[in-house]
SETI-853892 format. One record per atom (N, C-alpha, C): atom name; x, y, z; residue in three letters. Coordinates in steps of 0.1 Angstrom, whole numbers. Each point is the difference from the previous one (the first is absolute). Layout:
CA:X:Y:Z:ALA;
...
END
This chain:
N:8:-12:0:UNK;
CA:-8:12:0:UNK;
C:9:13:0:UNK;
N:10:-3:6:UNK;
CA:12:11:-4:UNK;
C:1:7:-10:UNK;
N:4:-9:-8:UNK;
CA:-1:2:-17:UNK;
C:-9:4:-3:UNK;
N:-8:-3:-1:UNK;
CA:-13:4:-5:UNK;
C:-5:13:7:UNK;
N:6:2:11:UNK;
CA:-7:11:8:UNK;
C:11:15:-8:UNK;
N:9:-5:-1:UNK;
CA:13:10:1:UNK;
C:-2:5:-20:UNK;
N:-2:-11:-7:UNK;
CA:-3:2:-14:UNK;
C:-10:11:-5:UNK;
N:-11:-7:9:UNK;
CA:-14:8:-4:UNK;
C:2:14:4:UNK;
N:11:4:12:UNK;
CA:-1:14:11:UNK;
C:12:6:-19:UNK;
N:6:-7:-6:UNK;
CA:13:5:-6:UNK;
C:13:-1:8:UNK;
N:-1:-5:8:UNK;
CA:13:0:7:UNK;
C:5:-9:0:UNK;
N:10:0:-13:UNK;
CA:3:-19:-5:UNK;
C:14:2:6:UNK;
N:8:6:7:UNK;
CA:12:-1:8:UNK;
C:-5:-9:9:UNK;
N:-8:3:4:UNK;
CA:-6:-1:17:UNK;
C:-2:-20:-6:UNK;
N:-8:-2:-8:UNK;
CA:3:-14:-5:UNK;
C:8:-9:-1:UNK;
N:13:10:-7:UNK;
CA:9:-15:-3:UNK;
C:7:-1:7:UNK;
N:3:-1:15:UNK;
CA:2:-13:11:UNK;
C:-8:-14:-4:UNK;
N:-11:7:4:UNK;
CA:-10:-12:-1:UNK;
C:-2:-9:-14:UNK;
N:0:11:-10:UNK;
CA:0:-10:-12:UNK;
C:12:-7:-4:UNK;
N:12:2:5:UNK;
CA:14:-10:1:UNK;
C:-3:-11:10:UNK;
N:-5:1:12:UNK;
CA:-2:-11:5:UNK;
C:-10:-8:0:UNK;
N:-11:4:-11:UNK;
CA:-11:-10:-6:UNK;
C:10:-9:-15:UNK;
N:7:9:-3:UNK;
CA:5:-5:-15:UNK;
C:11:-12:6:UNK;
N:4:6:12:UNK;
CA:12:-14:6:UNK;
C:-6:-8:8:UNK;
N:-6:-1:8:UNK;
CA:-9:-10:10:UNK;
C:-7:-11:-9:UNK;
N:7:-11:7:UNK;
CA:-9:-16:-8:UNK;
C:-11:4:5:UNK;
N:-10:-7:-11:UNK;
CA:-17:-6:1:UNK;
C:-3:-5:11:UNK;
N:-12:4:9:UNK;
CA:2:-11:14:UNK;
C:-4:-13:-1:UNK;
N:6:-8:6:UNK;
CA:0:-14:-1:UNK;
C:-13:-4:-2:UNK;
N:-11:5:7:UNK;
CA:-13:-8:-3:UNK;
C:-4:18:-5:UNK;
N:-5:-4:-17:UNK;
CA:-11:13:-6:UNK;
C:-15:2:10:UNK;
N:-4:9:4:UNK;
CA:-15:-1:2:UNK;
C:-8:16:-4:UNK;
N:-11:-3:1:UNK;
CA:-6:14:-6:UNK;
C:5:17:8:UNK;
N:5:-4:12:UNK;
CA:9:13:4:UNK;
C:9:4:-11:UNK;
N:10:-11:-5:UNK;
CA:8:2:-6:UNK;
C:-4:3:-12:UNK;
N:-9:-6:-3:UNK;
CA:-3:8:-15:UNK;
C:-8:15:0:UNK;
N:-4:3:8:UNK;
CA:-6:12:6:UNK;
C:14:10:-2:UNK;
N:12:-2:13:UNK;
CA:11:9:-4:UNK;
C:6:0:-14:UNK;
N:0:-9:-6:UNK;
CA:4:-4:-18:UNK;
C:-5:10:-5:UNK;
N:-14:0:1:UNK;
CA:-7:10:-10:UNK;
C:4:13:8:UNK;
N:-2:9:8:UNK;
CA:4:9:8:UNK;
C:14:4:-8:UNK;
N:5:-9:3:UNK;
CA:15:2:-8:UNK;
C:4:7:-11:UNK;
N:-7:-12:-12:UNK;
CA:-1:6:-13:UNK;
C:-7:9:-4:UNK;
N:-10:5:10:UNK;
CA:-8:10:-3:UNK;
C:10:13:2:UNK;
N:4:3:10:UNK;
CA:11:8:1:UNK;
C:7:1:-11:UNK;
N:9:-12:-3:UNK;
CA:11:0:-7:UNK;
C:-5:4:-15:UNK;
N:-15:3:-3:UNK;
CA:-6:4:-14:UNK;
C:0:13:2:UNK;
N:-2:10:15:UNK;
CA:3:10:-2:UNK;
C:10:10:0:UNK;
N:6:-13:12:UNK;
CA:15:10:-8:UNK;
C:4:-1:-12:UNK;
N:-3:-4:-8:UNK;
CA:2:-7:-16:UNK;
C:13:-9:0:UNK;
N:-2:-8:9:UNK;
CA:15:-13:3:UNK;
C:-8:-12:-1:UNK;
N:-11:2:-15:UNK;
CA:-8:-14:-3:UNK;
C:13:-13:1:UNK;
N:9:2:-8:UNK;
CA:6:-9:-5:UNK;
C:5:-8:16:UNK;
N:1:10:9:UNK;
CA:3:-9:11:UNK;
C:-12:-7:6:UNK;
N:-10:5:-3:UNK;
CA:-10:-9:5:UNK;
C:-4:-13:-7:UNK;
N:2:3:-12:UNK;
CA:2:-15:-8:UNK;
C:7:-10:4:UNK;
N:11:8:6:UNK;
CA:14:-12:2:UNK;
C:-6:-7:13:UNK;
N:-6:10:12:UNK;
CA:-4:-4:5:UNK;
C:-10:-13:1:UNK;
N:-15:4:-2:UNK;
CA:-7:-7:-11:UNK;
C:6:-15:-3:UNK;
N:6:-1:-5:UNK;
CA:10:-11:-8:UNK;
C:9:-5:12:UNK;
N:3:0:12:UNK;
CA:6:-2:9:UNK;
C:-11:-11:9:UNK;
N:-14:9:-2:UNK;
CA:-7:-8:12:UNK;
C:-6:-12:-10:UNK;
N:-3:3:-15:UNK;
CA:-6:-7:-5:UNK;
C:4:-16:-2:UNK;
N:17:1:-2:UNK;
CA:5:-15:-1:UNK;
C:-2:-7:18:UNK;
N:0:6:6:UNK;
CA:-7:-8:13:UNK;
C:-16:-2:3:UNK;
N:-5:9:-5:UNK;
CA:-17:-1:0:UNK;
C:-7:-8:-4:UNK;
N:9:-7:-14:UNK;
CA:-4:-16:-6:UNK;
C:1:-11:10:UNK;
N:19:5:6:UNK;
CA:0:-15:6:UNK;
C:-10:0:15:UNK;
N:-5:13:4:UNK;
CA:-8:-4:14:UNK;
C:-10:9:1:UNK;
N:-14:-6:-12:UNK;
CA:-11:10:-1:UNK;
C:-9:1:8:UNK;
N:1:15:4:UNK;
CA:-14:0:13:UNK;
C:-10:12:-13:UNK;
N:-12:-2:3:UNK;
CA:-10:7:-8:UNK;
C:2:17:3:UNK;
N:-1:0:8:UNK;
CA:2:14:3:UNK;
C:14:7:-3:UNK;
N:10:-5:4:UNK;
CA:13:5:-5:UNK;
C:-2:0:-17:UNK;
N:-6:-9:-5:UNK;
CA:2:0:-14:UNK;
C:-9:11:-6:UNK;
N:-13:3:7:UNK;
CA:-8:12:-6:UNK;
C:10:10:0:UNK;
N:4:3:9:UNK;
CA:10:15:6:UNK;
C:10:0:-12:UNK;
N:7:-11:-3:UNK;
CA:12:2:-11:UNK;
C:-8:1:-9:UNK;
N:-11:-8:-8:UNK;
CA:-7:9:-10:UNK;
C:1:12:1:UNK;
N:-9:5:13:UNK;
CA:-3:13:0:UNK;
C:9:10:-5:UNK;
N:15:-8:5:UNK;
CA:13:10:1:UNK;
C:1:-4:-17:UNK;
N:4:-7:-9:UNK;
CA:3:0:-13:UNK;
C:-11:7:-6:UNK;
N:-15:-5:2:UNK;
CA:-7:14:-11:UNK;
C:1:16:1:UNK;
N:4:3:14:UNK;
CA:1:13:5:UNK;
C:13:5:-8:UNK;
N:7:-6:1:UNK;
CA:18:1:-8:UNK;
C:-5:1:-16:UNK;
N:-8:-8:-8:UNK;
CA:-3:-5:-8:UNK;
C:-6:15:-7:UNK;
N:-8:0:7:UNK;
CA:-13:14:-4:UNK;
C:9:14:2:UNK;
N:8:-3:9:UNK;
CA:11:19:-1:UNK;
C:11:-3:-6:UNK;
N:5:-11:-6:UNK;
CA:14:-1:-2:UNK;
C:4:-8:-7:UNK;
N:-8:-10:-10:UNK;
CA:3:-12:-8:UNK;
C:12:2:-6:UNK;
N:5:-14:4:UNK;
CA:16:-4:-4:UNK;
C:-1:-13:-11:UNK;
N:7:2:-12:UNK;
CA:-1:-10:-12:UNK;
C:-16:-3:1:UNK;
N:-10:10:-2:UNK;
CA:-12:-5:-5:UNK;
C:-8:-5:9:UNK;
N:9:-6:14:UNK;
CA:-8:-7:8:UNK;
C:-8:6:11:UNK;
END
């Protein structure tokens, strides 16, 4: 909510602590809909600072784990977070 809080105010200084230590911190061992809750929070942010592409990367970080241990709710939230990325910021088409 950081991010997201510090993005939306324009104060993307004030963010990138926090967005370096979402972009380095592993996936938590068990996904659940908290965690896809902060996911989306995240990239929501990271679309207004216009640091889509890091939200993608992100994105793509939780997704190769989200196959191997799918909870329903974590998996809406990463939708959520790829169409939201998708709709402000499409990368190769996608």
């Amino acid at each position: 909510m950081l991010v997201y809080g510090a993005a939306a105010r324009g104060a993307h200084a004030e963010a990138a602590p926090y967005l370096s230590l979402a972009l380095s911190t592993d996936p938590a061992h068990e996904l659940t809909g908290v965690h896809g809750q902060a996911l989306h929070a995240l990239t929501a942010g990271m679309v207004l600072m216009g640091q889509s592409e890091l939200g993608w990367q992100l994105v793509a970080r939780f997704e190769a784990r989200a196959l191997a241990e799918p909870d329903q709710v974590f998996g809406a939230f990463l939708k959520l977070s790829r169409c939201q990325l998708a709709t402000n910021s499409p990368r190769d088409g996608q």
